[in-house]
BAKOL-220977 format. One record per residue: x, y, z of N, C-alpha, C in turn; residue number from 1. Coordinates in nm, 3 decimals. Example, Ala and Ser with C-alpha at 12.3 -4.5 7.8 and 13.67 -1.06 7.14 Angstrom:
BEGIN
R; 1.319; -0.569; 0.780; 1.230; -0.450; 0.780; 1.320; -0.330; 0.780; 1
R; 1.285; -0.225; 0.708; 1.367; -0.106; 0.714; 1.290; 0.003; 0.787; 2
REM end
This chain:
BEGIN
R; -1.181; 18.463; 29.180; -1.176; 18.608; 29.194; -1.168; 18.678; 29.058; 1
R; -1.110; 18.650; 28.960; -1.072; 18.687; 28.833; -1.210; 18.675; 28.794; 2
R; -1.236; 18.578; 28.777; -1.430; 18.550; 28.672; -1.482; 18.683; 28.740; 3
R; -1.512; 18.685; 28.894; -1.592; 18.777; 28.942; -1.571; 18.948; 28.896; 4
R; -1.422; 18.983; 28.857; -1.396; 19.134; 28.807; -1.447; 19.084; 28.692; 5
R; -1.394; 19.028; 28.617; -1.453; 19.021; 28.466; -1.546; 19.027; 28.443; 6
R; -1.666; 18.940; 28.548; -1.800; 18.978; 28.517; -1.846; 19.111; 28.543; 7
R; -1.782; 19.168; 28.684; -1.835; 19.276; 28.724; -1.774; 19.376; 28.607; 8
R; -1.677; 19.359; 28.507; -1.651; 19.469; 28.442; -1.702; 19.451; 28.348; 9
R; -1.730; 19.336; 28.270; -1.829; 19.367; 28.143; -2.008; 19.431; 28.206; 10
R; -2.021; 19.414; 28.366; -2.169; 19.451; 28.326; -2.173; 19.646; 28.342; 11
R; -2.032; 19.678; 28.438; -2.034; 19.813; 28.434; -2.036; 19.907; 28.316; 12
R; -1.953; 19.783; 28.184; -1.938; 19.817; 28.068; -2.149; 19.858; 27.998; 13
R; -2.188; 19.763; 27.997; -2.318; 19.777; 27.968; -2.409; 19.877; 28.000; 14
R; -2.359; 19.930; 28.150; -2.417; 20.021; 28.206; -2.376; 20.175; 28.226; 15
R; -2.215; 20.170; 28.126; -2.179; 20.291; 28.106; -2.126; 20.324; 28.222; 16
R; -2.058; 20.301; 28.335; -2.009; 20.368; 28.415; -1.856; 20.369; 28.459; 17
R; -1.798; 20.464; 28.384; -1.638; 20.464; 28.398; -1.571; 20.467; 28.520; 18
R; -1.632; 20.567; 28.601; -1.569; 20.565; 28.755; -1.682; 20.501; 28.872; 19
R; -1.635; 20.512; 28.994; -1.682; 20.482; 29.104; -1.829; 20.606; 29.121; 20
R; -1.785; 20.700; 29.037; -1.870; 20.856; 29.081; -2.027; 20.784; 28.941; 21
R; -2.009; 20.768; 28.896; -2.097; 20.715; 28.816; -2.253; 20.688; 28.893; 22
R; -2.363; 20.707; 28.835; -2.480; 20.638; 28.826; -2.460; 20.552; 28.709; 23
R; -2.546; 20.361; 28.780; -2.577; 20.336; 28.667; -2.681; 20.298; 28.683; 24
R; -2.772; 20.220; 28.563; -2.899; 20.164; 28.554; -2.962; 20.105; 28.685; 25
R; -2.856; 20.001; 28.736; -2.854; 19.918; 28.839; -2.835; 20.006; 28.947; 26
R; -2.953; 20.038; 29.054; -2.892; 20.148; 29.146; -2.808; 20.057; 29.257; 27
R; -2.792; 19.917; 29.291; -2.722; 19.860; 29.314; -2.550; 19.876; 29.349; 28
R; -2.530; 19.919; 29.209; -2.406; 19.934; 29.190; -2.304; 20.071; 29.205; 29
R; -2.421; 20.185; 29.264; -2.365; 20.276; 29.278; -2.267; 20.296; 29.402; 30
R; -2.220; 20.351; 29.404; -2.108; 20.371; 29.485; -1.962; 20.266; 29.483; 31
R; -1.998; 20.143; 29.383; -1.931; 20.055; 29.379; -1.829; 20.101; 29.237; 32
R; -1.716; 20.009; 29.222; -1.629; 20.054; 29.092; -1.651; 20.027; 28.989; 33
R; -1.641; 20.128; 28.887; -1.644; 20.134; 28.737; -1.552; 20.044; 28.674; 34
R; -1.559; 20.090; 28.517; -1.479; 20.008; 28.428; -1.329; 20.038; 28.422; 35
R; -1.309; 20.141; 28.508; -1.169; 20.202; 28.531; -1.099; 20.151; 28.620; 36
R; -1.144; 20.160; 28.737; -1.086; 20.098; 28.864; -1.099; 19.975; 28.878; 37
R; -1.222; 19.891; 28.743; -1.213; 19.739; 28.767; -1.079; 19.662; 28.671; 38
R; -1.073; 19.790; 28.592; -0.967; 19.742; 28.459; -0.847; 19.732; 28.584; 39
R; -0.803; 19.811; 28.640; -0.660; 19.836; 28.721; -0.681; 19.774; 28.788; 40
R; -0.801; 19.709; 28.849; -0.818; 19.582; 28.965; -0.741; 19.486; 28.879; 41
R; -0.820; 19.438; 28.770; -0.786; 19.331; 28.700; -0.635; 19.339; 28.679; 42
R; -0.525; 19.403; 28.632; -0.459; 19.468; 28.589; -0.338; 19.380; 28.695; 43
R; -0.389; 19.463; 28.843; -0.329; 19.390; 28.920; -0.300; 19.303; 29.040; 44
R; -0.404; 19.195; 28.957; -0.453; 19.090; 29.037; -0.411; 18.955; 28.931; 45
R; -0.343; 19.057; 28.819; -0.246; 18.923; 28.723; -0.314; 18.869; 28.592; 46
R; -0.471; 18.887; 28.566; -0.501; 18.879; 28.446; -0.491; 18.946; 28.360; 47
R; -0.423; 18.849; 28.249; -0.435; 18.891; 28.120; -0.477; 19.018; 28.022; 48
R; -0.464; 19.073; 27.958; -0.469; 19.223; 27.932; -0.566; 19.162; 27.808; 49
R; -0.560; 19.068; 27.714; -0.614; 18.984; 27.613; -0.743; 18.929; 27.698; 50
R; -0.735; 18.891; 27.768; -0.871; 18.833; 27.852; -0.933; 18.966; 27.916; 51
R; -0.896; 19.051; 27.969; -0.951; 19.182; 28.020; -1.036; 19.229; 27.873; 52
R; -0.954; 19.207; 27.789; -1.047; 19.308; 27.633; -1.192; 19.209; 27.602; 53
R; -1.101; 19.068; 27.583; -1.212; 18.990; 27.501; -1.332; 18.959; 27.598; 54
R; -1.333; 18.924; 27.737; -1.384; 18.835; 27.823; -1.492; 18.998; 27.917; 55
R; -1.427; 19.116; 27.920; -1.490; 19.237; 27.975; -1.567; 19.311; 27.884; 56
R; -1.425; 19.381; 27.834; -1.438; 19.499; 27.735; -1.562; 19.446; 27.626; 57
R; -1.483; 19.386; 27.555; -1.566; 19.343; 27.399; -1.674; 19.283; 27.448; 58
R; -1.711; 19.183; 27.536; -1.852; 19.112; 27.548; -1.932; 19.241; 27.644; 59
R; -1.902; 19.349; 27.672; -1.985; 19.412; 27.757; -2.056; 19.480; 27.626; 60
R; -1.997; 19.522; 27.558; -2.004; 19.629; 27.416; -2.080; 19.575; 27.318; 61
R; -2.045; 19.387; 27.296; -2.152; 19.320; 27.220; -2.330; 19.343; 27.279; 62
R; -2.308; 19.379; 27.394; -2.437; 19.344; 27.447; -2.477; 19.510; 27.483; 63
R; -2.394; 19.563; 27.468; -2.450; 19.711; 27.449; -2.497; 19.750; 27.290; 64
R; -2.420; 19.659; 27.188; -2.467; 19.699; 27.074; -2.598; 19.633; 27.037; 65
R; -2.629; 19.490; 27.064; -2.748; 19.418; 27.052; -2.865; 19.544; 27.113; 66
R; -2.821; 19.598; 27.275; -2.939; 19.657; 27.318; -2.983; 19.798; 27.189; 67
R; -2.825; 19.843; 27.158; -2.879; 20.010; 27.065; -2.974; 19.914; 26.975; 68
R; -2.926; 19.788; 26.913; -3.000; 19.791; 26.816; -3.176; 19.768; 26.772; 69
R; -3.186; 19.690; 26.913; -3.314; 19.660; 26.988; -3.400; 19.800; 26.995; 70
R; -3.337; 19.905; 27.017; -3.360; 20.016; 27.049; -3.381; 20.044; 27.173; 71
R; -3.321; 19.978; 27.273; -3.368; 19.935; 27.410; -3.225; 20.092; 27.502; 72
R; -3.117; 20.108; 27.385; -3.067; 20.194; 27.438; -3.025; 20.256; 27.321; 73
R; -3.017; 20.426; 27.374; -2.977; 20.539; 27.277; -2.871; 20.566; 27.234; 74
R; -2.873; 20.677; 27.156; -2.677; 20.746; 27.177; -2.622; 20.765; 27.256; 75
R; -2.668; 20.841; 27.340; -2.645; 20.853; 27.466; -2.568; 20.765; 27.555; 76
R; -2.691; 20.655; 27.549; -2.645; 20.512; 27.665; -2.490; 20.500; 27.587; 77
R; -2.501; 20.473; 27.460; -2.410; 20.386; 27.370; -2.288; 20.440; 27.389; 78
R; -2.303; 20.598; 27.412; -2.178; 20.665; 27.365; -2.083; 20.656; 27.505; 79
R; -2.195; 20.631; 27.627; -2.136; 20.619; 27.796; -2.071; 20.506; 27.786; 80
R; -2.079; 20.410; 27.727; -2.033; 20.298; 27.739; -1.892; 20.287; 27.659; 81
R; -1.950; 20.324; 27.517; -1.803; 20.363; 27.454; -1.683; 20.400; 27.513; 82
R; -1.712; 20.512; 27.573; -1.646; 20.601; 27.642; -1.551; 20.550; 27.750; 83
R; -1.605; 20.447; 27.814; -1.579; 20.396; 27.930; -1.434; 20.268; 27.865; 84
R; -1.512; 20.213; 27.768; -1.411; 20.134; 27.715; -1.275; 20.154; 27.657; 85
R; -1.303; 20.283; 27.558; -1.211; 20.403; 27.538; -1.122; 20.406; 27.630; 86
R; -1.179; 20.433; 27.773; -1.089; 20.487; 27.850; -0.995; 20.323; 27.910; 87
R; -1.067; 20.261; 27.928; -0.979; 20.136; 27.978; -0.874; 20.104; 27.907; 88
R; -0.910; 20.099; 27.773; -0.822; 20.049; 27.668; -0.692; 20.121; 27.666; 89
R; -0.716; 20.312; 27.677; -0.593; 20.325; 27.726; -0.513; 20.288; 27.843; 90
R; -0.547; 20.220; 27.946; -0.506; 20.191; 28.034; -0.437; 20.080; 28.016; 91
R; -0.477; 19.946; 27.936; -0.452; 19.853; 27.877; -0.339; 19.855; 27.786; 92
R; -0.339; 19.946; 27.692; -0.233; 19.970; 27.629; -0.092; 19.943; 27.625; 93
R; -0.044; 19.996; 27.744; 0.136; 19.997; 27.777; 0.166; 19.826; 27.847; 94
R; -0.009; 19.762; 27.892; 0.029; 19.621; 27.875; -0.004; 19.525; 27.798; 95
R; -0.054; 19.618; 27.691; -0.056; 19.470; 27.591; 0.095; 19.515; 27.515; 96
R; 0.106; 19.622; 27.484; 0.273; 19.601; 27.437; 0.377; 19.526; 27.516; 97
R; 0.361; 19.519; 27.620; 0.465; 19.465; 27.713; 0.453; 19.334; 27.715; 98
R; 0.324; 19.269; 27.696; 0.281; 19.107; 27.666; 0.282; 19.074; 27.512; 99
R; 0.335; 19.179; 27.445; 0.314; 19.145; 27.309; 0.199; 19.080; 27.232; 100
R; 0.107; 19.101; 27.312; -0.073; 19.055; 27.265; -0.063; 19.186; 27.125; 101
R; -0.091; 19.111; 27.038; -0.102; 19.161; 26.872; -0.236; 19.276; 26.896; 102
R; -0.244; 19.327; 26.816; -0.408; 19.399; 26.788; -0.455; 19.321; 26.689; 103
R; -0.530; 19.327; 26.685; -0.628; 19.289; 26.578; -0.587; 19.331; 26.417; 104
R; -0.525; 19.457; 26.417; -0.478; 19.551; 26.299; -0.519; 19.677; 26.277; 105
R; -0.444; 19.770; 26.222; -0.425; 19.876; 26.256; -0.566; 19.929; 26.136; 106
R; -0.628; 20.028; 26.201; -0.751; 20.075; 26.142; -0.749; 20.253; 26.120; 107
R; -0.692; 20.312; 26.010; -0.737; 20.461; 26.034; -0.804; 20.491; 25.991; 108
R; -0.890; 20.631; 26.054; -1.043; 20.664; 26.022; -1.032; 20.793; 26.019; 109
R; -1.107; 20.866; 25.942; -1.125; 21.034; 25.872; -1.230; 21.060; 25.846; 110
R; -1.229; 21.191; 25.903; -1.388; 21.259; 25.823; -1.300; 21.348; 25.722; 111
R; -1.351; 21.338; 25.620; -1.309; 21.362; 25.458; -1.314; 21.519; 25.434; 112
R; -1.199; 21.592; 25.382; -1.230; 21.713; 25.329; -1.351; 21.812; 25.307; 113
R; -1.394; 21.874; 25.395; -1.518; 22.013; 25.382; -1.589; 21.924; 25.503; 114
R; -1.593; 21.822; 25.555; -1.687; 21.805; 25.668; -1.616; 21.841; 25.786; 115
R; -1.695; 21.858; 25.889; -1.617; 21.873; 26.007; -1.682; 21.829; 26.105; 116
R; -1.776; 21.734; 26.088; -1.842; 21.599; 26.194; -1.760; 21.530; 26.215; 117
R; -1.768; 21.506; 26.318; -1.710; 21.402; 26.414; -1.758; 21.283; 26.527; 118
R; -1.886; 21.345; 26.556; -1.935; 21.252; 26.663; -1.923; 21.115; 26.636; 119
R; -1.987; 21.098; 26.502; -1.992; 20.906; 26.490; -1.847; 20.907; 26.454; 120
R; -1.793; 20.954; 26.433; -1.639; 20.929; 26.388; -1.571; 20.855; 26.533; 121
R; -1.587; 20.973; 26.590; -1.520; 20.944; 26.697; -1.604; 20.837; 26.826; 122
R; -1.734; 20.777; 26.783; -1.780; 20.683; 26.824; -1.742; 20.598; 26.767; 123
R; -1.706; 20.568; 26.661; -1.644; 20.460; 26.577; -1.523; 20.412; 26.629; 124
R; -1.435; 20.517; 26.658; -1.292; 20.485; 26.707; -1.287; 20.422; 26.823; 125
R; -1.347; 20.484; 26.913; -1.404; 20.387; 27.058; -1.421; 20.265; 27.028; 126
R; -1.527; 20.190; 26.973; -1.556; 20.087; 26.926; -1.449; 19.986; 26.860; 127
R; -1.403; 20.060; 26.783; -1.287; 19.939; 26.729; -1.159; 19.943; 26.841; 128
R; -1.108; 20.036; 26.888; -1.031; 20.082; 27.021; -1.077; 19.924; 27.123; 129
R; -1.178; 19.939; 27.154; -1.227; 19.835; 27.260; -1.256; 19.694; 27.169; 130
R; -1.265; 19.681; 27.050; -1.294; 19.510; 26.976; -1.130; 19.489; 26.962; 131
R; -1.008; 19.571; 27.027; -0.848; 19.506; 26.989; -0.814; 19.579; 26.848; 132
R; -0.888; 19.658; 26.803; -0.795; 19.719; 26.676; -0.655; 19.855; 26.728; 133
R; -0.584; 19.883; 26.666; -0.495; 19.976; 26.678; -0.521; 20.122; 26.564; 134
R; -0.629; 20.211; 26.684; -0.714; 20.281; 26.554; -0.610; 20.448; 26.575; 135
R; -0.572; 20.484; 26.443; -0.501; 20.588; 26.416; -0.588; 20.715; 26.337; 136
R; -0.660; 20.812; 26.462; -0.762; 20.926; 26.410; -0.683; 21.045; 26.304; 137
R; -0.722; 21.053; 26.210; -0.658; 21.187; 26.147; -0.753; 21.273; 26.189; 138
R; -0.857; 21.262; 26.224; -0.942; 21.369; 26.275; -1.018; 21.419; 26.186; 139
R; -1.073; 21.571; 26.141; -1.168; 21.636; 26.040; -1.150; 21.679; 25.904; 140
R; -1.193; 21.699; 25.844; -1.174; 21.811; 25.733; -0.991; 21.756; 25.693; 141
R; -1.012; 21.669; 25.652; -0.849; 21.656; 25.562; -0.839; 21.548; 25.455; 142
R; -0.766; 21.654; 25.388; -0.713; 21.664; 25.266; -0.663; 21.539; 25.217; 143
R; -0.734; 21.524; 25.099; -0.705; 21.384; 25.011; -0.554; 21.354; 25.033; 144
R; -0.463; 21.448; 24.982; -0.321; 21.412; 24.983; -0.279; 21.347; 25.103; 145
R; -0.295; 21.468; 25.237; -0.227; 21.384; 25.381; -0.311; 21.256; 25.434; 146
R; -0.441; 21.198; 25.356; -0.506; 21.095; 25.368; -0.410; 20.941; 25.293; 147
R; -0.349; 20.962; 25.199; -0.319; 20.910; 25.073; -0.139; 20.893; 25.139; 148
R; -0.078; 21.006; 25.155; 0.056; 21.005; 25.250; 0.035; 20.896; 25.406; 149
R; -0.083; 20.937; 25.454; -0.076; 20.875; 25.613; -0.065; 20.702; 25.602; 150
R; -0.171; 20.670; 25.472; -0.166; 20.516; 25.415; -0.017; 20.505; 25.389; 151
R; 0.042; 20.532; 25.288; 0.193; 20.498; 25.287; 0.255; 20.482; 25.366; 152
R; 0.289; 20.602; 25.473; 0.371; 20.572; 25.623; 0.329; 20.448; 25.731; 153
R; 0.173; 20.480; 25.756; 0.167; 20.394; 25.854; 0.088; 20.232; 25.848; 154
R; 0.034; 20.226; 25.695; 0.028; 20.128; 25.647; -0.074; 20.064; 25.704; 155
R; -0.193; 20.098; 25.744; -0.311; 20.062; 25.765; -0.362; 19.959; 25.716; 156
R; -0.443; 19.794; 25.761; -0.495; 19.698; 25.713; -0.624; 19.804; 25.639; 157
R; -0.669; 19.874; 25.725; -0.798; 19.940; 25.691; -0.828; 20.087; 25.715; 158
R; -0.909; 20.122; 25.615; -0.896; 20.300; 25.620; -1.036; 20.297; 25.628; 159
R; -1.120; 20.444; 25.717; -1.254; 20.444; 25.713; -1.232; 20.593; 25.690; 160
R; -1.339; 20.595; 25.585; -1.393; 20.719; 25.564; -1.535; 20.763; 25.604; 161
R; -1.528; 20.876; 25.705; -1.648; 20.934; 25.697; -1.679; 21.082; 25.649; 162
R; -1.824; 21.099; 25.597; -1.882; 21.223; 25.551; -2.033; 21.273; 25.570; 163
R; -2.045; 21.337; 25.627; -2.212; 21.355; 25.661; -2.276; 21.409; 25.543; 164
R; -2.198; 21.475; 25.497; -2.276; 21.616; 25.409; -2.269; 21.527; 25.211; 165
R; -2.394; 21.500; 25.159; -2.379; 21.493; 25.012; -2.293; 21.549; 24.974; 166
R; -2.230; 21.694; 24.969; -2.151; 21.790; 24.905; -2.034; 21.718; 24.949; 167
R; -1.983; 21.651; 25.048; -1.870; 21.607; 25.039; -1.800; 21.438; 25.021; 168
R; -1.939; 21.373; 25.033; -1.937; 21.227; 24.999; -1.828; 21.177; 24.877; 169
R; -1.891; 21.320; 24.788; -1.793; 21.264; 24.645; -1.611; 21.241; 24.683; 170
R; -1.567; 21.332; 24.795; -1.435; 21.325; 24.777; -1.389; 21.151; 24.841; 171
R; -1.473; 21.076; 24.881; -1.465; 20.963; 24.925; -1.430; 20.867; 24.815; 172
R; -1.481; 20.928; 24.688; -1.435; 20.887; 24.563; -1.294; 20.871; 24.521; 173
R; -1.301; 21.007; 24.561; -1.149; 21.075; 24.492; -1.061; 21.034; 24.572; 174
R; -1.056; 20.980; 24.703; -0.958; 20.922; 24.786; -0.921; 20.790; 24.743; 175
R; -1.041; 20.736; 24.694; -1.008; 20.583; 24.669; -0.879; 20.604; 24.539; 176
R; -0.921; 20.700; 24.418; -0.913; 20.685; 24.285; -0.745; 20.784; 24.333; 177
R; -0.730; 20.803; 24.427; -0.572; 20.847; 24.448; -0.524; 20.761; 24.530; 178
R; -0.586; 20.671; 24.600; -0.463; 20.517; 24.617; -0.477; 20.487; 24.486; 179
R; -0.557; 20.444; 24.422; -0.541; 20.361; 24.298; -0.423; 20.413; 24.214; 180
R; -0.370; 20.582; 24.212; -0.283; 20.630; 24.146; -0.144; 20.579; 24.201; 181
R; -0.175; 20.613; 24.309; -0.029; 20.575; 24.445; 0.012; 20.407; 24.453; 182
R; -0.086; 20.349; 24.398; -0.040; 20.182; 24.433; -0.042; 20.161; 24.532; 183
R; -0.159; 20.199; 24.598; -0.187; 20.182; 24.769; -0.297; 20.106; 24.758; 184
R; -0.415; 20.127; 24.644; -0.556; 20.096; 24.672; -0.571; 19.918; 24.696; 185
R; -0.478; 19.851; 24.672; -0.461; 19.684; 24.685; -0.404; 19.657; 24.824; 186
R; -0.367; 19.782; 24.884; -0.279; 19.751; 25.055; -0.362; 19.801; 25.153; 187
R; -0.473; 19.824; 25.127; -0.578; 19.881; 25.241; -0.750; 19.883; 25.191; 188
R; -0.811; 19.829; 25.321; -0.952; 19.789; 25.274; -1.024; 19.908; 25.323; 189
R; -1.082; 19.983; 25.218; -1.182; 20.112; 25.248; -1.291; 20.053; 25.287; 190
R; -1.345; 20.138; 25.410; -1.461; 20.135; 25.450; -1.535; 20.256; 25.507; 191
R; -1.662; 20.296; 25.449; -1.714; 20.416; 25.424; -1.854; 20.431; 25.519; 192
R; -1.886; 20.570; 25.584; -1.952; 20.555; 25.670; -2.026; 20.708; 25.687; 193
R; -2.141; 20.733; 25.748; -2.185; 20.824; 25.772; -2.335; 20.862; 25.687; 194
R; -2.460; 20.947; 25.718; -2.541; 20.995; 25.684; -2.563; 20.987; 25.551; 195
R; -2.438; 21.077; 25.491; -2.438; 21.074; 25.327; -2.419; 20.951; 25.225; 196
R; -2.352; 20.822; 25.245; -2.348; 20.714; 25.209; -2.411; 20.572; 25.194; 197
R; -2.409; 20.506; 25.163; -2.474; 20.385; 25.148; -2.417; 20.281; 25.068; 198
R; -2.492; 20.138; 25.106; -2.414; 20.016; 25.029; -2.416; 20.027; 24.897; 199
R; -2.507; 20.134; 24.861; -2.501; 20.119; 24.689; -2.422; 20.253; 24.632; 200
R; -2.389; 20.315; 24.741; -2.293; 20.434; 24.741; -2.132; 20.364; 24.717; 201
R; -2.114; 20.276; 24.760; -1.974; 20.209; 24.866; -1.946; 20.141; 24.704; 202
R; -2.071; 20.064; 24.669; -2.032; 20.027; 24.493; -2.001; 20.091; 24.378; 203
R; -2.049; 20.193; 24.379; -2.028; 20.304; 24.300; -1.902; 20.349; 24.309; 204
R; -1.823; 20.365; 24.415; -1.734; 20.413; 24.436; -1.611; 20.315; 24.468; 205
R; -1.622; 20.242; 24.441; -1.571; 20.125; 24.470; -1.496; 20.066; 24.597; 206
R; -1.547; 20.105; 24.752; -1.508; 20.085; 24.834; -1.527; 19.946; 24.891; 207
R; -1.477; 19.896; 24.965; -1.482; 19.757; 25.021; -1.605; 19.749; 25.137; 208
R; -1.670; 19.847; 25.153; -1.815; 19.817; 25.278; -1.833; 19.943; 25.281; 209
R; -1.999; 19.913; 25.315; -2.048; 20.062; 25.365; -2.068; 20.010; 25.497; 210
R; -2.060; 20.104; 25.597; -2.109; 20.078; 25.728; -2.188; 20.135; 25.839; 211
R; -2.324; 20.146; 25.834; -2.406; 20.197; 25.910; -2.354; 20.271; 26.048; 212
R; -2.289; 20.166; 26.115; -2.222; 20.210; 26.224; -2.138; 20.183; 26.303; 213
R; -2.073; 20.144; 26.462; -1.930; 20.099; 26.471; -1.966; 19.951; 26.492; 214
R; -2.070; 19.935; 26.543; -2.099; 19.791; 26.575; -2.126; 19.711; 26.416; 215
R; -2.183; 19.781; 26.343; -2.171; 19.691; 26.186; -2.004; 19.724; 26.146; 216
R; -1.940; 19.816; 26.163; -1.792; 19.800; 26.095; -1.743; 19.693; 26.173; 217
R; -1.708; 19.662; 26.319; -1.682; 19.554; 26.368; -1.694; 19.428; 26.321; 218
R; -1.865; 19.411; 26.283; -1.894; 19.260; 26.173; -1.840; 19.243; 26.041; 219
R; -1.827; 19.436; 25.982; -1.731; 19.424; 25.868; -1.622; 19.339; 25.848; 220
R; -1.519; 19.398; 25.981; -1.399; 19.319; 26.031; -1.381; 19.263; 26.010; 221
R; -1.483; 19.156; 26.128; -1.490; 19.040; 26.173; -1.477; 18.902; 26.018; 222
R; -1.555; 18.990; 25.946; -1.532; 18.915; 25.804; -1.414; 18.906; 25.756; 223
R; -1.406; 19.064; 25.717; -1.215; 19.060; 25.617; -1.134; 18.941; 25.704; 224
R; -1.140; 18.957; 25.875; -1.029; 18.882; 25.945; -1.073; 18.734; 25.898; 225
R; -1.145; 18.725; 25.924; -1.199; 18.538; 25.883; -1.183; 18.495; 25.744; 226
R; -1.162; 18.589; 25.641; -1.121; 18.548; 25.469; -0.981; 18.534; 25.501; 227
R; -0.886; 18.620; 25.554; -0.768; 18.600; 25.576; -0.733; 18.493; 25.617; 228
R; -0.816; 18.421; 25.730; -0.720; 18.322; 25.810; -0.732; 18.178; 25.701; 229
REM end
């Protein structure tokens, strides 16, 4: 019974459909339950909150990111799916603390002073949200200092910066070069993202990755975690 939600929730995952009210691809499956009501199936029918992420969540999302990249699905598709995982994960939440299942590590992400984009930002957060990270949004338009303060307090493995606009890319600079003042820049791995940037941007500035998007920051990760172990 367990294999069978799990399967059925990684494929609802693929197909973007959070609730029962959902259309998805599969007209099959309509009227049947989403990634919401399959998460709380799972939930409480005794599996694992760690097996719900890795075995649902995350393998539905791998195979949603293979399809964006195929081009076989859009923003759109990508962002339904996100969304869906997003939402499970909070659901998940109050039991992986209670099972003491670790995160992965704590990840905060910003769109940088004078921008005020958000979409991939906040597609990003979804994404690492659902691969097991513990992602902490400062949200838009902020200020080098409370960027530079939030690292100290909450002590982030990893900080992402995003910026759409050239005119504000540079302060992605200036964030790095104020941990470096603070004695932070050795306690957190920058990783930089959005329209205005690039891998030869990320060198220049001396950040630890550039990242196209949430499914390449994930492989980012996936690296730093594997040098560690």
């Amino acid at each position: 019974m367990s294999e069978e939600i799990i399967a059925l929730l990684k494929e609802n995952v693929i197909q973007g459909r959070k609730t029962i009210e959902d259309e998805g691809v599969d007209e099959s499956l309509d009227g049947t339950p989403g990634v919401l009501e399959l998460t709380q199936s799972a939930i409480e029918k005794g599996i694992p909150a760690d097996e719900i992420i890795m075995h649902g969540l995350t393998a539905g999302m791998q195979i949603v990111g293979e399809k964006f990249a195929a081009k076989k699905y859009f923003i759109p598709d990508m962002l339904a799916s996100a969304e869906a995982v997003g939402r499970a994960m909070d659901i998940l939440k109050p039991h992986l603390e209670a099972s003491n299942v670790e995160t992965r590590g704590k990840f905060m992400i910003v769109t940088v002073k004078g921008d005020i984009h958000d979409i991939g930002k906040n597609i990003v957060a979804i994404l690492l949200k659902g691969a097991g990270y513990e992602v902490n949004d400062l949200g838009i338009d902020v200020a080098t200092e409370k960027i530079v303060e939030a690292v100290r307090e909450d002590k982030p493995e990893y900080l992402g910066l995003s910026a759409l606009l050239t005119t504000t890319r540079v302060v992605m600079g200036e964030i790095i070069e104020a941990l470096k003042e603070n004695g932070l820049r050795d306690k957190v791995k920058v990783l930089i993202g959005g329209t205005a940037v690039s891998d030869e941007y990320a060198d220049e500035i001396g950040a630890d990755a550039y990242c196209e998007d949430g499914f390449q920051a994930i492989k980012k990760l996936d690296a730093f975690q594997a040098a560690k172990a």
